[in-house]
N, CA, C and O atoms as a Maestro MAE file, in Angstrom:
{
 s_m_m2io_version
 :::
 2.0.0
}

f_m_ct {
 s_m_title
 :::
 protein
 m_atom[272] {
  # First column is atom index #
  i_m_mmod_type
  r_m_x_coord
  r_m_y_coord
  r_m_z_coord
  i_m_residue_number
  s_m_chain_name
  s_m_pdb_residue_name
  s_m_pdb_atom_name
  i_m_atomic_number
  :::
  1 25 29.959 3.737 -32.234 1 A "UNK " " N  " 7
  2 3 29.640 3.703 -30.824 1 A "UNK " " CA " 6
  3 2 28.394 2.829 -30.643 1 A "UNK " " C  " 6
  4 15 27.428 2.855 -31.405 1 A "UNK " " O  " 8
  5 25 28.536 1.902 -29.350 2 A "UNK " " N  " 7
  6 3 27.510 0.795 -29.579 2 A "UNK " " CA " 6
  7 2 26.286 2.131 -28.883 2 A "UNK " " C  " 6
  8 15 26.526 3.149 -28.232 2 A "UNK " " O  " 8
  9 25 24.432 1.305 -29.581 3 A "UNK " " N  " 7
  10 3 23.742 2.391 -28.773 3 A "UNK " " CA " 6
  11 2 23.724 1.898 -27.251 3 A "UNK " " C  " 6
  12 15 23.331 2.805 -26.517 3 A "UNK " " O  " 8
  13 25 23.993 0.883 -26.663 4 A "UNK " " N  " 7
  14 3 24.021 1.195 -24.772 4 A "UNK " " CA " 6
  15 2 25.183 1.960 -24.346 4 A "UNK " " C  " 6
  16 15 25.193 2.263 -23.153 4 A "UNK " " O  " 8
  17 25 26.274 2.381 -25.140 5 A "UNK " " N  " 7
  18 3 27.243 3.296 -24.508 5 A "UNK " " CA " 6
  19 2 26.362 4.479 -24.871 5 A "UNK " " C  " 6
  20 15 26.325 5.307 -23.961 5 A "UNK " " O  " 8
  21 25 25.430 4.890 -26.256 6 A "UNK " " N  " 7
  22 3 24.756 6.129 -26.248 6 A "UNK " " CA " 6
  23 2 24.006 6.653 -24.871 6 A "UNK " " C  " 6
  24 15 24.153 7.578 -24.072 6 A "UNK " " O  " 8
  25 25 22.840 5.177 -25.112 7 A "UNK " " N  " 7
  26 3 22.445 5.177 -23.620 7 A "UNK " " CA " 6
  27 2 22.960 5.729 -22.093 7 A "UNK " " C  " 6
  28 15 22.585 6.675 -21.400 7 A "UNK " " O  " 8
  29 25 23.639 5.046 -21.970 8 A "UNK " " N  " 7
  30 3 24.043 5.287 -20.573 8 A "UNK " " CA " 6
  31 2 24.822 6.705 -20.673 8 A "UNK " " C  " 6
  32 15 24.984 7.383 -19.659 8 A "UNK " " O  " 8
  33 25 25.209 7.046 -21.710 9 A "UNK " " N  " 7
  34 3 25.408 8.888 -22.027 9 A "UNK " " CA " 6
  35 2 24.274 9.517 -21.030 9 A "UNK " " C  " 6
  36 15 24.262 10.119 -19.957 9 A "UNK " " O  " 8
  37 25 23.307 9.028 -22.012 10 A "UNK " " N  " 7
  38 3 22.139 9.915 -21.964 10 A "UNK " " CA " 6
  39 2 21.785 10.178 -20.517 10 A "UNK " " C  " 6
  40 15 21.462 11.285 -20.087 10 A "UNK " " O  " 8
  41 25 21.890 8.825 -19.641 11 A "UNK " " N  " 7
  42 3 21.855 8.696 -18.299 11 A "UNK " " CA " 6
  43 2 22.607 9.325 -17.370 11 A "UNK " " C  " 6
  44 15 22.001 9.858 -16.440 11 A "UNK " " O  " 8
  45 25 24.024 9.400 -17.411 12 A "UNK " " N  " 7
  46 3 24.683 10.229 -17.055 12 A "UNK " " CA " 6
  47 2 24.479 11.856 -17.283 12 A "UNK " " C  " 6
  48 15 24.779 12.786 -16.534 12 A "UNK " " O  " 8
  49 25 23.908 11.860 -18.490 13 A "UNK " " N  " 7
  50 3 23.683 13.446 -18.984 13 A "UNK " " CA " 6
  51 2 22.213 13.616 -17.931 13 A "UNK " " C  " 6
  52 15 21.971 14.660 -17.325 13 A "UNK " " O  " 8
  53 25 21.697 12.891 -17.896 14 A "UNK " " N  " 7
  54 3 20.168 13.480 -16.908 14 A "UNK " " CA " 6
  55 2 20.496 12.935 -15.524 14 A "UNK " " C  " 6
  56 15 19.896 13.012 -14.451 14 A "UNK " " O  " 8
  57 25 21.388 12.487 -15.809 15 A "UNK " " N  " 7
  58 3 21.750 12.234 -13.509 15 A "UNK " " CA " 6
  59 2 22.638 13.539 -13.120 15 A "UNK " " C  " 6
  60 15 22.561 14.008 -11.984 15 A "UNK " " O  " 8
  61 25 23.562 14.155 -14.202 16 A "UNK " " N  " 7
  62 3 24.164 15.519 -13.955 16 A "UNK " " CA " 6
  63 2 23.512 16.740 -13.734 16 A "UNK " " C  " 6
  64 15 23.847 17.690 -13.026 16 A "UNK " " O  " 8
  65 25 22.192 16.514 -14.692 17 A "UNK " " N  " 7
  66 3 21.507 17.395 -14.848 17 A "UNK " " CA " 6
  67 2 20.597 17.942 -13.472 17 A "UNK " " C  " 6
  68 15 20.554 19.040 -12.918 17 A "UNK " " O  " 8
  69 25 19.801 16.460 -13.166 18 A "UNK " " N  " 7
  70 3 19.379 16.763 -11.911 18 A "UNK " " CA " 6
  71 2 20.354 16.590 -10.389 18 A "UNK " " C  " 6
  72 15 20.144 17.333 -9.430 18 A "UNK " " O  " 8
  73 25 20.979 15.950 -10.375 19 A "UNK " " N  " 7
  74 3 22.162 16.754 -9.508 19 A "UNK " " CA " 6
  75 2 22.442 18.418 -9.346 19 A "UNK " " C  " 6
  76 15 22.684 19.161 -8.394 19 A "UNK " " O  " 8
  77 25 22.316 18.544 -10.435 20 A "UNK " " N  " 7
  78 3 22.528 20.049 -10.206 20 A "UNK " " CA " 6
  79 2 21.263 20.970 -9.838 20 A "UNK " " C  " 6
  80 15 21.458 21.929 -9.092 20 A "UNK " " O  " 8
  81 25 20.085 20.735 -10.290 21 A "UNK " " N  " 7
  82 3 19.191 20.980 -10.544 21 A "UNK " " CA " 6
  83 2 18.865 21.083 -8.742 21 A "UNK " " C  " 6
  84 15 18.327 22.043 -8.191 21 A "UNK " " O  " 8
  85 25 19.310 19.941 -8.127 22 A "UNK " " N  " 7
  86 3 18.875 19.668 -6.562 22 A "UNK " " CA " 6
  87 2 19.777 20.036 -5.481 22 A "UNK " " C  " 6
  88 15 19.634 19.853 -4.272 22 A "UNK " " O  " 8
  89 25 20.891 20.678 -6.225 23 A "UNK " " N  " 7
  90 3 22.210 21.245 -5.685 23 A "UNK " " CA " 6
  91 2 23.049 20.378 -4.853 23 A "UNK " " C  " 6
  92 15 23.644 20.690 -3.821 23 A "UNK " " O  " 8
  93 25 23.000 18.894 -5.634 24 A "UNK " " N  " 7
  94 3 23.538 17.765 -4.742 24 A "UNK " " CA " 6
  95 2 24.836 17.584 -5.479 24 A "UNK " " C  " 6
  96 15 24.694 17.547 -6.702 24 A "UNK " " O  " 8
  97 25 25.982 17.471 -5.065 25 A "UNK " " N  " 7
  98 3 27.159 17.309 -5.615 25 A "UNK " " CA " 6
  99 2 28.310 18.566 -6.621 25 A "UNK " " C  " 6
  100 15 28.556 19.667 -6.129 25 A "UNK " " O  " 8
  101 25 28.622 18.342 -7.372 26 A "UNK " " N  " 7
  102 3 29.514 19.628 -8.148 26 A "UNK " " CA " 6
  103 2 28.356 20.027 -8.849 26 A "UNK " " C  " 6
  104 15 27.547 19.211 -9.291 26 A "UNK " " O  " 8
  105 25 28.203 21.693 -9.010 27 A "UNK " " N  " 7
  106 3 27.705 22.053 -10.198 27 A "UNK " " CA " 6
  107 2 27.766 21.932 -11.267 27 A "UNK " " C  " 6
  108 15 28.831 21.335 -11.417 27 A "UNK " " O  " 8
  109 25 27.233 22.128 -12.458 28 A "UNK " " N  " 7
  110 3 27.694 22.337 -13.777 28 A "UNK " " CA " 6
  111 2 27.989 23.172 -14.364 28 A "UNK " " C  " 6
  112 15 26.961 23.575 -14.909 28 A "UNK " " O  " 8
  113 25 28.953 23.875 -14.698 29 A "UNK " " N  " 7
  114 3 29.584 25.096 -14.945 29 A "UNK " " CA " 6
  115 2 28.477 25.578 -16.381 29 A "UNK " " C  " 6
  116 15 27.967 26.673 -16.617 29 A "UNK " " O  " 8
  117 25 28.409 24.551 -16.984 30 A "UNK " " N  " 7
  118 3 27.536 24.868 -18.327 30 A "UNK " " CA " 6
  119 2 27.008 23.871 -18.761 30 A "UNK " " C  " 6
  120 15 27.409 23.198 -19.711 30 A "UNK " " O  " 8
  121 25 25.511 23.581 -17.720 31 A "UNK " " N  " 7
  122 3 24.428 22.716 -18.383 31 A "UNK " " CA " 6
  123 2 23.656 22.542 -19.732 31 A "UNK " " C  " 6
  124 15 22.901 21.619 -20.038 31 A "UNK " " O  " 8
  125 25 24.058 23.773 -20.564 32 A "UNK " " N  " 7
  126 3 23.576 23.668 -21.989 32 A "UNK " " CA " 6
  127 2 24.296 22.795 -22.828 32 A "UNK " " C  " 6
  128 15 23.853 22.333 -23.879 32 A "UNK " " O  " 8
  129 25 25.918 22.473 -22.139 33 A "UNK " " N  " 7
  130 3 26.380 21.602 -23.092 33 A "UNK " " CA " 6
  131 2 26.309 20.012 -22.232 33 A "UNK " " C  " 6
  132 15 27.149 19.145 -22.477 33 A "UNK " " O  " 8
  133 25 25.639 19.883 -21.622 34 A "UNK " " N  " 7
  134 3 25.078 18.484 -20.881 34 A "UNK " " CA " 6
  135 2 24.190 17.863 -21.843 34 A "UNK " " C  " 6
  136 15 24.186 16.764 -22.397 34 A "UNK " " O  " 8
  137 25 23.069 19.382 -21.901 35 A "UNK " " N  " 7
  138 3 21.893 19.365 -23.101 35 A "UNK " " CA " 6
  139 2 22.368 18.910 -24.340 35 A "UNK " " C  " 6
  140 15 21.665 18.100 -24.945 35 A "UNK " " O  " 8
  141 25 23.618 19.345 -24.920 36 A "UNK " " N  " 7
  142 3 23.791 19.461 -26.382 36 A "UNK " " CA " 6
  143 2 24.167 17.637 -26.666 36 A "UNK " " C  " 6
  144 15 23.700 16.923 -27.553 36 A "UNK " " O  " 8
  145 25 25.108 17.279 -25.627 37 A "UNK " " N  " 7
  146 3 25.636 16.295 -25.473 37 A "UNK " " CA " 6
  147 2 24.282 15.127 -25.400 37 A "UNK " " C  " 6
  148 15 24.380 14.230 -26.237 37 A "UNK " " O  " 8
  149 25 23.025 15.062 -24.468 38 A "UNK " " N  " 7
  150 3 22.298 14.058 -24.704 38 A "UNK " " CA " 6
  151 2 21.504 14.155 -26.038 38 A "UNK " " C  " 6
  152 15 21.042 13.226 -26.699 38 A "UNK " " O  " 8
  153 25 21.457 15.345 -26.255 39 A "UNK " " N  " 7
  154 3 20.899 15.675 -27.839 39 A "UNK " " CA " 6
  155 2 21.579 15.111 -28.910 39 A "UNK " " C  " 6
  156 15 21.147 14.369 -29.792 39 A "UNK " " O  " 8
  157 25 22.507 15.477 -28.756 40 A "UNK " " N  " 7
  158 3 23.878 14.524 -29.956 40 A "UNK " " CA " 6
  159 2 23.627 13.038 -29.818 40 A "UNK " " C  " 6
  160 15 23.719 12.409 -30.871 40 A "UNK " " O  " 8
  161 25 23.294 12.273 -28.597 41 A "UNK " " N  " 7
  162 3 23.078 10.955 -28.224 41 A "UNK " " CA " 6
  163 2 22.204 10.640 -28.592 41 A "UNK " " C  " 6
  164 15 22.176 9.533 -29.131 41 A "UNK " " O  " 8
  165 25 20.960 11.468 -28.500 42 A "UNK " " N  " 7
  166 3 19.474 10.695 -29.215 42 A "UNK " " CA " 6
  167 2 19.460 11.003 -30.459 42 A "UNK " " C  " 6
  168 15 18.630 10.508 -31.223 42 A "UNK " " O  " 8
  169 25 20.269 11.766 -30.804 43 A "UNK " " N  " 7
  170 3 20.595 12.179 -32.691 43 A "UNK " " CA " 6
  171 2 21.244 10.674 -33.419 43 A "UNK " " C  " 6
  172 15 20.878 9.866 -34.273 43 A "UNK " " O  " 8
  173 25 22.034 10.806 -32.807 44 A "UNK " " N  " 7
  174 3 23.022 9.263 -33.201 44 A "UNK " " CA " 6
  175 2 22.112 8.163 -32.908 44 A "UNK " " C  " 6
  176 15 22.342 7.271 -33.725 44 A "UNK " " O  " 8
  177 25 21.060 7.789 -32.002 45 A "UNK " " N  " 7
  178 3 20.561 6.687 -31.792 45 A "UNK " " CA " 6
  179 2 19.063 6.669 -33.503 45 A "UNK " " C  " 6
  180 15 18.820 5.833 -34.373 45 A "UNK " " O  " 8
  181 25 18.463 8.103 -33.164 46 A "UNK " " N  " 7
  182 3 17.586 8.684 -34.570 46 A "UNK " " CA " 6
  183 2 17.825 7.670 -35.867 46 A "UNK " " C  " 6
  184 15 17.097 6.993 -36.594 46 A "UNK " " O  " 8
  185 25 19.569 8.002 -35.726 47 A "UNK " " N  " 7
  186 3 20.473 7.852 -37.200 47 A "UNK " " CA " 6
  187 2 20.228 6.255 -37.531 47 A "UNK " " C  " 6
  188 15 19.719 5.732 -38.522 47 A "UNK " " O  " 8
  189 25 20.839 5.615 -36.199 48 A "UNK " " N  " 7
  190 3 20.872 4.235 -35.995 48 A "UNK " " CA " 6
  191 2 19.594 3.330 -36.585 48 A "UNK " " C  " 6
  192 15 19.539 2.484 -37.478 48 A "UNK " " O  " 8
  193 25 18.685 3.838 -35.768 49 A "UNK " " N  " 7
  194 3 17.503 3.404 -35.851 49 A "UNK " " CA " 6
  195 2 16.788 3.147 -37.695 49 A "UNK " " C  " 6
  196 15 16.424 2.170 -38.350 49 A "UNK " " O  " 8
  197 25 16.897 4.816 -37.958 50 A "UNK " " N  " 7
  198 3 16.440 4.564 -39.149 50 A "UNK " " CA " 6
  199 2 17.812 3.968 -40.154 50 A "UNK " " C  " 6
  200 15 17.470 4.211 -41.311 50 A "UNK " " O  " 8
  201 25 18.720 3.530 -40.164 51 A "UNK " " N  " 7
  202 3 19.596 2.933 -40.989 51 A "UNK " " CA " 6
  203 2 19.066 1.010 -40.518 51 A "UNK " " C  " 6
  204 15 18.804 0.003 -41.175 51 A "UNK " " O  " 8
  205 25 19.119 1.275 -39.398 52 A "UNK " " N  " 7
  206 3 18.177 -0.696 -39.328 52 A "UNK " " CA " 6
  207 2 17.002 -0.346 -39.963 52 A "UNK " " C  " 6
  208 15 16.745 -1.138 -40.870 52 A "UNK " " O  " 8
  209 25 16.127 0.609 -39.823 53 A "UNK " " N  " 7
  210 3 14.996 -0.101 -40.379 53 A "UNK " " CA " 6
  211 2 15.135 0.119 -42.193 53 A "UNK " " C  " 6
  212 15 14.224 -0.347 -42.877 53 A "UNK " " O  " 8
  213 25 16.085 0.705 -42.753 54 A "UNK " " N  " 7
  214 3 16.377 0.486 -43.816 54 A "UNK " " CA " 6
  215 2 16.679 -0.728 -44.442 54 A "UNK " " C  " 6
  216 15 16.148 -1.304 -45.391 54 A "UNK " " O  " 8
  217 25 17.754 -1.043 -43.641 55 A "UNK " " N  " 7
  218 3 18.415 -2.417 -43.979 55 A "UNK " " CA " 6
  219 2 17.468 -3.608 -43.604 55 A "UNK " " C  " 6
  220 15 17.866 -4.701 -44.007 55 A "UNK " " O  " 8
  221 25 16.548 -3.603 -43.060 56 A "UNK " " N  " 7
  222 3 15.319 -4.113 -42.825 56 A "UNK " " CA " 6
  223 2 14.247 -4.213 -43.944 56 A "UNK " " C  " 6
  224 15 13.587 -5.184 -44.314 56 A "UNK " " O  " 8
  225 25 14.269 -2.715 -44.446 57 A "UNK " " N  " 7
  226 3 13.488 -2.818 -45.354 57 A "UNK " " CA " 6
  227 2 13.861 -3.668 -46.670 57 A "UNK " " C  " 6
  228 15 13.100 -4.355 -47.351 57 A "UNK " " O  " 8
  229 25 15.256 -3.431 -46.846 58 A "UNK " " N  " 7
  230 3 16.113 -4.186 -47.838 58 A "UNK " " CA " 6
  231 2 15.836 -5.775 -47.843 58 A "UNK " " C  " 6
  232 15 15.644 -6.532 -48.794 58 A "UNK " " O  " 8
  233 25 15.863 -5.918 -47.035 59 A "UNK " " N  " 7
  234 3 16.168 -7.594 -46.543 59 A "UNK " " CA " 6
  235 2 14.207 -7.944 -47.304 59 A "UNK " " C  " 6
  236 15 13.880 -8.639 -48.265 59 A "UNK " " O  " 8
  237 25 13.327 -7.103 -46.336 60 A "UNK " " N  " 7
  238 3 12.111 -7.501 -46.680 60 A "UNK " " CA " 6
  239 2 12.102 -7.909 -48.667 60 A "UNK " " C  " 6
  240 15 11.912 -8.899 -49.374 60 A "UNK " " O  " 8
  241 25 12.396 -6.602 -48.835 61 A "UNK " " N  " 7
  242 3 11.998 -6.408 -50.270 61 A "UNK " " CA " 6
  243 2 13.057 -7.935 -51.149 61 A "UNK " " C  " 6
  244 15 12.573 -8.643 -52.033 61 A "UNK " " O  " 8
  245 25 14.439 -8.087 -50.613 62 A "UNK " " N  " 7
  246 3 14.552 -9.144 -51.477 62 A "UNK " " CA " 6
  247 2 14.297 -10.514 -51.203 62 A "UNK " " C  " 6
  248 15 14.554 -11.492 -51.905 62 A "UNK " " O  " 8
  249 25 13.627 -10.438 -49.821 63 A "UNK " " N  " 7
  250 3 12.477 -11.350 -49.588 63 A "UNK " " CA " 6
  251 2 11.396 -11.685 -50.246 63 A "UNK " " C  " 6
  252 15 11.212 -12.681 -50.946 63 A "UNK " " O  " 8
  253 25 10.998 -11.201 -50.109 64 A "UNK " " N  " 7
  254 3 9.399 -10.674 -51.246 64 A "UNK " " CA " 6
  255 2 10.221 -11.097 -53.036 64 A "UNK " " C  " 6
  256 15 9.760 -11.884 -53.863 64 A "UNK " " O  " 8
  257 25 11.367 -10.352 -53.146 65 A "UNK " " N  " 7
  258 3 11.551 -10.504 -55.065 65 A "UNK " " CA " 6
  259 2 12.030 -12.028 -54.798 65 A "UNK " " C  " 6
  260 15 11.993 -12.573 -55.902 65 A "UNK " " O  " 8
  261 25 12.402 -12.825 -53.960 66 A "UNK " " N  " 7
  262 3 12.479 -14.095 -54.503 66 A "UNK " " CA " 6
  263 2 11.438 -15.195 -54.209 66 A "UNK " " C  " 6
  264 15 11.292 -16.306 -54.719 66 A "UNK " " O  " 8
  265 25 10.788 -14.587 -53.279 67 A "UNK " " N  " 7
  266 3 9.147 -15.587 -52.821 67 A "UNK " " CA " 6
  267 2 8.779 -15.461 -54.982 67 A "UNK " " C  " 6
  268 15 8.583 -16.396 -55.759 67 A "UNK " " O  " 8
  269 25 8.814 -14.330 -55.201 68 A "UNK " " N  " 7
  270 3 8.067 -14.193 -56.609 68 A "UNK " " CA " 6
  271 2 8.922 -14.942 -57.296 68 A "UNK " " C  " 6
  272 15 8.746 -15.134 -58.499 68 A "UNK " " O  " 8
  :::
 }
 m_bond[271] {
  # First column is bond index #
  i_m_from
  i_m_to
  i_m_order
  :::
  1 1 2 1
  2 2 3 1
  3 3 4 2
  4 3 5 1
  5 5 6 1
  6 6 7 1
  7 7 8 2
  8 7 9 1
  9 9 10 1
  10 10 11 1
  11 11 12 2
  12 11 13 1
  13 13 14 1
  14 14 15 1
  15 15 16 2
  16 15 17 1
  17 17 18 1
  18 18 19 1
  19 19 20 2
  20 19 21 1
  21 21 22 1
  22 22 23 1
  23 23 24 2
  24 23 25 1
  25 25 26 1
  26 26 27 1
  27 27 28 2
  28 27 29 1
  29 29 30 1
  30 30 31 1
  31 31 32 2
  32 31 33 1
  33 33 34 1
  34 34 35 1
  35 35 36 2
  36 35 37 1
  37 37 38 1
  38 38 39 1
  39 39 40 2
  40 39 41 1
  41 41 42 1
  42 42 43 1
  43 43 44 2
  44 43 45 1
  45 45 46 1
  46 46 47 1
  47 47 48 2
  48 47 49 1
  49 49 50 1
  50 50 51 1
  51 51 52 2
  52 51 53 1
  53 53 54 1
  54 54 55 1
  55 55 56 2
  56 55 57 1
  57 57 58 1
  58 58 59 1
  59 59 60 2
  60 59 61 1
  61 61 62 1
  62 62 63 1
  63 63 64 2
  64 63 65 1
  65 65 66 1
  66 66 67 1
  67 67 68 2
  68 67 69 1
  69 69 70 1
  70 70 71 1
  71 71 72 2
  72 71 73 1
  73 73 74 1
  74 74 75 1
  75 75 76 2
  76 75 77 1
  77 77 78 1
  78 78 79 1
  79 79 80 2
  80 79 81 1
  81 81 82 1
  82 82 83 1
  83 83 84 2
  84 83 85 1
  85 85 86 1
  86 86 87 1
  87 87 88 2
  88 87 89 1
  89 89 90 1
  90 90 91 1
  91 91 92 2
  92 91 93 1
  93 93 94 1
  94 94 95 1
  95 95 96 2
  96 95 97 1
  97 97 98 1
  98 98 99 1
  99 99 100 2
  100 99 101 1
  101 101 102 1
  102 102 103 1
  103 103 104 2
  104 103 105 1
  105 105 106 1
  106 106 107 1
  107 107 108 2
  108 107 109 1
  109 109 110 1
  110 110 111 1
  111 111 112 2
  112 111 113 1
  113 113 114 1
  114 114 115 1
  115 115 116 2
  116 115 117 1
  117 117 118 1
  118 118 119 1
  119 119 120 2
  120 119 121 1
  121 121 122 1
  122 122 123 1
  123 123 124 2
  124 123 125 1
  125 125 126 1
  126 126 127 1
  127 127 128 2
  128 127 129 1
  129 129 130 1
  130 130 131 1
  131 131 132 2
  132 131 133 1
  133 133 134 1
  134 134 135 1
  135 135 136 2
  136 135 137 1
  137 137 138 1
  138 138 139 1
  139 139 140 2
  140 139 141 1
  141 141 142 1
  142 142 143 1
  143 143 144 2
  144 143 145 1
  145 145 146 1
  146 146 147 1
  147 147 148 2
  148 147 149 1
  149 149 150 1
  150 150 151 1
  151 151 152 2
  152 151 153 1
  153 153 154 1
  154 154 155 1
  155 155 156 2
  156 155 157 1
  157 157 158 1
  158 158 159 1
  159 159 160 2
  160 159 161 1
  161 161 162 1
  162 162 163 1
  163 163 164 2
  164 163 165 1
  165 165 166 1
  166 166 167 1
  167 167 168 2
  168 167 169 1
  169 169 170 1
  170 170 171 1
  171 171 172 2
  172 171 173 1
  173 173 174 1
  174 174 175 1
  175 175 176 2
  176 175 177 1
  177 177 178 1
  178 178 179 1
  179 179 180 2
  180 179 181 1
  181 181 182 1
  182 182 183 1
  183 183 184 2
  184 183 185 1
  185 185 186 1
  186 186 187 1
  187 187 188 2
  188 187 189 1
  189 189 190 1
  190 190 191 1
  191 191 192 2
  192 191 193 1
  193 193 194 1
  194 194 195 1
  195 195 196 2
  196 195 197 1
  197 197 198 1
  198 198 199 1
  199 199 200 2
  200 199 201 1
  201 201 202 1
  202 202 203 1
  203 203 204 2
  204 203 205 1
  205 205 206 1
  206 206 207 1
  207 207 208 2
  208 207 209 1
  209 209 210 1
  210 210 211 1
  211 211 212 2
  212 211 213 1
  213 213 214 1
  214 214 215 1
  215 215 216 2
  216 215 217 1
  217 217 218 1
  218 218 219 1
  219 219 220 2
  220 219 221 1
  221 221 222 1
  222 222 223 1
  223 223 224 2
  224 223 225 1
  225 225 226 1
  226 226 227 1
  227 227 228 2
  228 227 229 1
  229 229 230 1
  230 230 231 1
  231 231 232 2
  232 231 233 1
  233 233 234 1
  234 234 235 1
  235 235 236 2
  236 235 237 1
  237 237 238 1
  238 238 239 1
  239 239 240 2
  240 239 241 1
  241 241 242 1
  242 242 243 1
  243 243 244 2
  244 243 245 1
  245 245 246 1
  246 246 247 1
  247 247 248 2
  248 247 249 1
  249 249 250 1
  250 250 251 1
  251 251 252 2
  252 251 253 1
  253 253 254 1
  254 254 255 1
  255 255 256 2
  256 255 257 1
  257 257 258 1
  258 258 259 1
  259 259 260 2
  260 259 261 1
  261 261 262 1
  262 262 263 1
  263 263 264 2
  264 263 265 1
  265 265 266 1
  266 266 267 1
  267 267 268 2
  268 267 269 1
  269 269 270 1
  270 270 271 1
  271 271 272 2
  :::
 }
}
């Protein structure tokens, strides 16, 4: 999943949230799984993140072993 489809999850998950919150539109029958759902989204982005800066780090280091 690309991270701007995570994104715009996340967005949707906090435009539902306060929608409801302001009693504007449908309720949410069960806002904890709105919660669980943008949580799962910034989990997966967490994941993302530190796997680039891995592969980042990779790249550095056989940067560095062939400068030597």
């Amino acid at each position: 999943m690309a991270m701007t489809n995570l994104i715009a999850n996340i967005n949707r998950g906090l435009d539902r949230i306060e929608n409801h919150i302001r009693e504007v539109g449908m309720p949410i029958q069960n806002p904890a799984n709105v919660i669980d759902n943008i949580r799962g989204s910034l989990n997966t982005i967490q994941v993302i993140l530190q796997n680039i800066t891995a592969e980042r780090d990779q790249y550095q280091n056989l940067l560095y072993d062939s400068i030597q």
